[in-house]
C-alpha positions in Angstrom: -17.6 -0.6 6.3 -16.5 -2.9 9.3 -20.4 -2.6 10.9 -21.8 -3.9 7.6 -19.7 -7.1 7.6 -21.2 -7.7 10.7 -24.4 -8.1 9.3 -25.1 -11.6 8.9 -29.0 -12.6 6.7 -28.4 -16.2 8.1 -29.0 -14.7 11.8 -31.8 -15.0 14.4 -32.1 -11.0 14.5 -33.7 -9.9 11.1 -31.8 -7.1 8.8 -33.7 -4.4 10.0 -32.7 -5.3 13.8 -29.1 -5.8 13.3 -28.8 -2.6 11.8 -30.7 -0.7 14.4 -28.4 -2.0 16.7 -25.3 -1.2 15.4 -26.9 2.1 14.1 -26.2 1.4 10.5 -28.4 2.8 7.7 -30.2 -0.1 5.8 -29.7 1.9 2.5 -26.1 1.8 3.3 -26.0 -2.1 3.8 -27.8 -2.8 0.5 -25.8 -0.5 -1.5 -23.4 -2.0 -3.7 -20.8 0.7 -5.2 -20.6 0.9 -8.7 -17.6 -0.7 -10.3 -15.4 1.3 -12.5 -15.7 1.0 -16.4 -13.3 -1.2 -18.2 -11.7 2.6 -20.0 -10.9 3.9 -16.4 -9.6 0.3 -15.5 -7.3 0.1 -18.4 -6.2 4.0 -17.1 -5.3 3.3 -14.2 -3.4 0.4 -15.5 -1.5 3.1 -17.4 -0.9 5.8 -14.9 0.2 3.0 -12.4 3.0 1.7 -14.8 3.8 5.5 -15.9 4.5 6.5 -12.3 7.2 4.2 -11.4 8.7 5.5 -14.7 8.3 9.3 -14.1 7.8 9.3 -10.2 7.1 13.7 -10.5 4.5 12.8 -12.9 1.5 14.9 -12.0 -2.0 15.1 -13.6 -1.5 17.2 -16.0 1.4 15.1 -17.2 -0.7 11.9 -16.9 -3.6 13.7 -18.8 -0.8 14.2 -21.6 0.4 10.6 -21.4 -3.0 9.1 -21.8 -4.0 11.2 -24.6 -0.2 10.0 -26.4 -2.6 6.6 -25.8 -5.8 7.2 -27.1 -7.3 8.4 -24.0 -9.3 11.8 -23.9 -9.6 12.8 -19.9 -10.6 15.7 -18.3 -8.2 16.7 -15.6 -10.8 16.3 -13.1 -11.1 12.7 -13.8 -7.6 11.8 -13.8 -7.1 13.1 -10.7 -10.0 10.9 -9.5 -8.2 8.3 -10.9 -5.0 8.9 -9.6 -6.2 9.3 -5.8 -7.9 5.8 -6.9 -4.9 4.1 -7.9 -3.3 5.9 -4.3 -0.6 7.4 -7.2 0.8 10.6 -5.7 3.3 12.1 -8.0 6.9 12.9 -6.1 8.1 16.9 -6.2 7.6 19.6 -4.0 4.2 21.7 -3.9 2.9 24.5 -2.6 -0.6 24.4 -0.8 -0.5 20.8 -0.9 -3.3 18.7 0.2 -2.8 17.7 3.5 -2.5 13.6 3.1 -3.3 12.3 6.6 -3.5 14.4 10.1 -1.2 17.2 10.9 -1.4 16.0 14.5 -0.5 12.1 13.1 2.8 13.1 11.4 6.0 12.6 12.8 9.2 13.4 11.6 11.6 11.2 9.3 14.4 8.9 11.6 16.6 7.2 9.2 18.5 10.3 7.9 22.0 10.0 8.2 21.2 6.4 10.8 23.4 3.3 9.8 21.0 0.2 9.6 23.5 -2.6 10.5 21.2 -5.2 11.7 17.6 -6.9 11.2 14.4 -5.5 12.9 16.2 -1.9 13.4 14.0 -0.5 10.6 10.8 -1.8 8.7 9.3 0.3 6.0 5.9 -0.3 4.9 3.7 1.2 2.2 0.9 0.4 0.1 0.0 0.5 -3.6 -2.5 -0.6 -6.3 -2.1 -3.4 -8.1 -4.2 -4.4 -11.3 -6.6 -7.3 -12.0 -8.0 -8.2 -15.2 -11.3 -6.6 -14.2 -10.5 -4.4 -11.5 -7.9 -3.9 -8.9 -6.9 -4.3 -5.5 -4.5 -3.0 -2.9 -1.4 -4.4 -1.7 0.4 -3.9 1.5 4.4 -4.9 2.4 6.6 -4.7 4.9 10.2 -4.9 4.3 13.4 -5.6 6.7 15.9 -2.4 5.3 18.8 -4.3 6.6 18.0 -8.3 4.8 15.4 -6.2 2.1 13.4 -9.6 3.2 9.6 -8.9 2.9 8.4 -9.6 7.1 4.6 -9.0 6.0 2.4 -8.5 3.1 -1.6 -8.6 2.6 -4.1 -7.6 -0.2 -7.3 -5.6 0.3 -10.2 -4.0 -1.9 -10.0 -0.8 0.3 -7.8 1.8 1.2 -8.9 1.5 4.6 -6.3 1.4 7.5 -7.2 -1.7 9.7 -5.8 -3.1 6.4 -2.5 -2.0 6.2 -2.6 -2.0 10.2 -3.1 -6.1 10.7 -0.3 -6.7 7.7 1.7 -4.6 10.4 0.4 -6.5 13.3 0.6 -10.1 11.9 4.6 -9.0 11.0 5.3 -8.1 14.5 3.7 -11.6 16.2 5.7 -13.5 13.3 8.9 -11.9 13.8 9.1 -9.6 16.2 9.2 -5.3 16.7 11.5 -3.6 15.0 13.3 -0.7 16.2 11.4 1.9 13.6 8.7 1.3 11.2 9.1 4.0 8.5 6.2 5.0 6.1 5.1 8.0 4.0 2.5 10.4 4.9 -0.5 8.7 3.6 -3.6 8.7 5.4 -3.6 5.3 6.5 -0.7 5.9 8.4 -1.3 9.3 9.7 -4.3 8.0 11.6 -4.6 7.5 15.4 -5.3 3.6 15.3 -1.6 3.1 13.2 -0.1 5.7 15.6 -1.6 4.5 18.6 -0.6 0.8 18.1 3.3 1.7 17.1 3.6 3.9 20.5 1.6 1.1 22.3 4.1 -1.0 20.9 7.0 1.4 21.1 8.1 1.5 18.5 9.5 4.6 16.8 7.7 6.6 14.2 9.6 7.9 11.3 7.2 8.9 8.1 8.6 10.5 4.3 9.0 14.3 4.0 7.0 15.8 1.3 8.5 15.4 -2.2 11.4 13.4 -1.2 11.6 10.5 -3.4 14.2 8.5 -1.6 13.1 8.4 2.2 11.6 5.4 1.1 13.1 4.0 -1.6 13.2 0.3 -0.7 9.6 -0.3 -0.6 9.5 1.9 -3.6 12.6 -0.6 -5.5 10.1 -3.6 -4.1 7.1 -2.1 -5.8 8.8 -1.3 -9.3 10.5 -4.9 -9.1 7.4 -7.0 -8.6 5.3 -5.0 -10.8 7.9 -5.5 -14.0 8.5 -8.8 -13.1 5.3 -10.5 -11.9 2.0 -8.4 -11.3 2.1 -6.7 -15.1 3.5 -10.0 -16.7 0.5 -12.0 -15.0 -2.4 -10.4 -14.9 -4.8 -12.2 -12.5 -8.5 -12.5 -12.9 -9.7 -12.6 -9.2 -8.1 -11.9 -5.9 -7.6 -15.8 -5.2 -5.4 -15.8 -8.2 -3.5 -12.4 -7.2 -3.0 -13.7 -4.2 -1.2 -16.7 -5.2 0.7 -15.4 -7.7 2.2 -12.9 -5.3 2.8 -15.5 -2.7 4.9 -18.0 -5.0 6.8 -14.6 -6.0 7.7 -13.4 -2.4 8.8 -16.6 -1.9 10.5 -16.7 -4.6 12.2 -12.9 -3.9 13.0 -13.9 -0.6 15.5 -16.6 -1.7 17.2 -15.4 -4.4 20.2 -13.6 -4.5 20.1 -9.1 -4.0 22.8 -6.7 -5.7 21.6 -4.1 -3.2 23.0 -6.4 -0.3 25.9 -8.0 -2.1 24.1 -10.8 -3.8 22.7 -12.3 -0.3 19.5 -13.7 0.2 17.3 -12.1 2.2 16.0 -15.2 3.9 19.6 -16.0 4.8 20.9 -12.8 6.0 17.6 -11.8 7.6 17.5 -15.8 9.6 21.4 -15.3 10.0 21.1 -12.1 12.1 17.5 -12.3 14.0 
């Protein structure tokens, strides 16, 4: 994906030579992937909203809800849809699907730790976020201790390097933190996000499997600007999305949090850096 947005038709070289030298398939740069039908849009726009409702909900379960809709799936497509919409149902499995590299995974740090100050413990994660005619990806990094939002960034792909540079640009904006904490998804259980953190060092902590609270503020983040902002307004393009998520951080930032005794997170996160 990155070599074929190096392709430029406005240079000197022709097609054909800039993708001979950076060994890219021609079929491949041409190919434009098929866009998903406005049915499976409107699903995933359902299973997304269902799953911060009933976070065990598997496929079957979705299959069940959608057809309580109106929508007849196969189970085989919902689970497509599901891995689109990154929506991976919270309980304990057997033979599970290994999410990311074995050799990536490291174990989760904030058991039982007292966060008592900013930049001791980030937590980042990544979900899907609806448009009126398709979707994109949203990254966000959150201070535990302030519950301000250091980083954020939207994307069309799943890809790492996306979810990486949100990281990256939070770090030269305000600093390393102690411990970033993630789940096990694949585009943190990769050697690029694992190589920059040690780089970095900064400590590794990732989600055990089926616990739904290792990470539960990104996961109160994600249900709260959902409900009050990305479902409520639902953009057109990514230009729109984008804005509409920046006046609303901004917004979240400054106003007043039960979970940290009705501070802002602006003020106790400038208070205590």
């Amino acid at each position: 994906m990155e070599r074929k947005l190096l392709v430029s038709p406005k240079d000197t070289l022709s097609i054909r030579q800039q993708c001979n030298l950076l060994c890219l398939c021609r079929a491949s740069f041409y190919y434009v992937p098929k866009q998903e039908n406005a049915t499976n849009l409107k699903m995933m726009q359902l299973l997304d909203a269902h799953i911060l409702q009933e976070p065990t909900a598997g496929v079957l379960t979705m299959q069940s809800m959608l057809a309580e809709r109106g929508y007849k799936a196969g189970y085989e497509r919902v689970r497509r849809l599901m891995r689109l919409a990154n929506i991976r149902p919270i309980y304990p499995r057997k033979h599970l699907t290994q999410l990311g590299d074995k050799k990536y995974i490291y174990p989760y740090l904030l058991r039982n730790l007292t966060v008592e100050r900013v930049n001791q413990v980030w937590a980042i994660d990544i979900t899907y976020v609806p448009l009126a005619k398709g979707f994109m990806y949203l990254t966000a990094v959150i201070d535990v201790y302030s519950r301000y939002l250091v980083g954020w960034g939207l994307s069309n792909t799943l890809d790492a390097e996306a979810s990486l540079q949100v990281l990256k640009t939070a770090v030269v904006e305000h600093g390393k933190p102690a411990i970033v904490n993630s789940d096990q998804g694949s585009q943190f259980t990769c050697q690029q996000y694992v190589d920059y953190l040690k780089d970095e060092q900064i400590s590794i902590s990732m989600d055990g499997k089926g616990r739904a609270l290792d990470n539960i503020y990104i996961e109160r983040f994600w249900r709260t600007i959902k409900y009050q902002h990305i479902y409520l307004n639902p953009a057109d393009d990514g230009i729109t999305l984008y804005q509409g998520i920046s006046r609303w951080i901004e917004k979240y930032n400054q106003k007043p949090h039960q979970g940290i005794n009705r501070n802002k997170p602006v003020n106790l996160y400038q208070m205590a850096a």
